[in-house]
C-alpha positions, 0 to 999 in steps of 0.5 A: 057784063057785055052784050056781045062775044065780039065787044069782049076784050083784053083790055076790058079787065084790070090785070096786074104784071104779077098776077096769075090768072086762070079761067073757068069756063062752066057749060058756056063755050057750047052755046057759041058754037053755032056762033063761031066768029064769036066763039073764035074771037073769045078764044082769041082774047083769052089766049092774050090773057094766057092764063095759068090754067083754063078748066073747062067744064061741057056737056058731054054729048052729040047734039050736032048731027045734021040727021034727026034721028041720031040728035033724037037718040043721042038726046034721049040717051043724055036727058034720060040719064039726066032726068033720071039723076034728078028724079033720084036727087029730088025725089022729095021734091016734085015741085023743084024737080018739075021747074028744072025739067021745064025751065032749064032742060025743056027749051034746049031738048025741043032745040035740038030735037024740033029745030033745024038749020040756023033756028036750032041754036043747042049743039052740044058736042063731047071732049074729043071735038073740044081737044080738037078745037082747043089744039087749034089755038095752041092749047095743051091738055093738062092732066088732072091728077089722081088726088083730084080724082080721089077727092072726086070719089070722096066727095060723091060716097058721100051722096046715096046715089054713088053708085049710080054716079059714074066718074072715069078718066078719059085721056086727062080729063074727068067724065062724069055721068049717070048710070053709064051714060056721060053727061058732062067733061071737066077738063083743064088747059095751058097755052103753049104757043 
């Protein structure tokens, strides 16, 4: 464990010549964009690392407008849809429900609607602008495949709720999302340069 994105290093992790490494990155890039000298070294260091493949799993929504109103309704879209699906998936359970409204959605929701400038610490952003970003440290998109998508499918029929549970293709990446409304990518990457 490191305290801070900036003491993060190659040398911090025991690798073998033969082995292949990848990395998984589940909804944890988003939190350094508002510390990008953090975010830019982090990627810096896995780029040395260069693994096989990189899956990035974000939240897919804009909660980075300078402009009240679009952050209000974008995050109104997005947290309606996510509480939704949670109001469907514990129903049975008003108490879990509850605390992971409270607990792991109330700060971040009062963050982007309440916060500004350096204080409003939650900016989400979607796939488009990860690709963008992404490009920058010569890193190219890989294509997940039908298989994965077809075990995707598979794996939601299995739940009552498929129906309201939305999973589509964009570019190469999975969106996977409520009723419509995406609510979070799932994408995969190599370095090329």
């Amino acid at each position: 464990m490191i305290e801070d994105m900036l003491d993060f290093n190659v040398n911090l992790l025991e690798l073998n010549d033969d082995e292949q490494v990848a990395v998984y990155s589940p909804f944890r890039l988003s939190y350094l964009i508002v510390r990008s000298n953090r975010l830019e070294h982090l990627m810096r260091e896995i780029r040395k690392i260069n693994p096989c493949i990189t899956l990035i799993s974000e939240v897919e929504a804009n909660h980075t407008s300078p402009a009240f109103v679009n952050r209000f309704i974008e995050a109104l879209f997005f947290y309606g849809a996510l509480f939704d699906s949670m109001s469907d998936q514990l129903a049975d359970s008003e108490v879990n429900k509850k605390f992971a409204e409270s607990v792991f959605y109330g700060e971040p929701i009062r963050n982007i609607v309440a916060a500004e400038g350096e204080e409003r610490t939650v900016r989400h952003v979607g796939i488009d602008v990860w690709r963008a970003f992404f490009a920058r440290f010569g890193m190219l998109e890989v294509e997940l495949s039908d298989a994965c998508l077809n075990e995707a499918k598979l794996l939601i029929n299995n739940f009552d709720c498929a129906n309201s549970c939305m999973l589509r293709v964009d570019g190469k990446c999975f969106l996977v999302g409520w009723k419509g409304v995406p609510i979070f990518s799932v994408s995969a990457w190599k370095f090329v340069r």
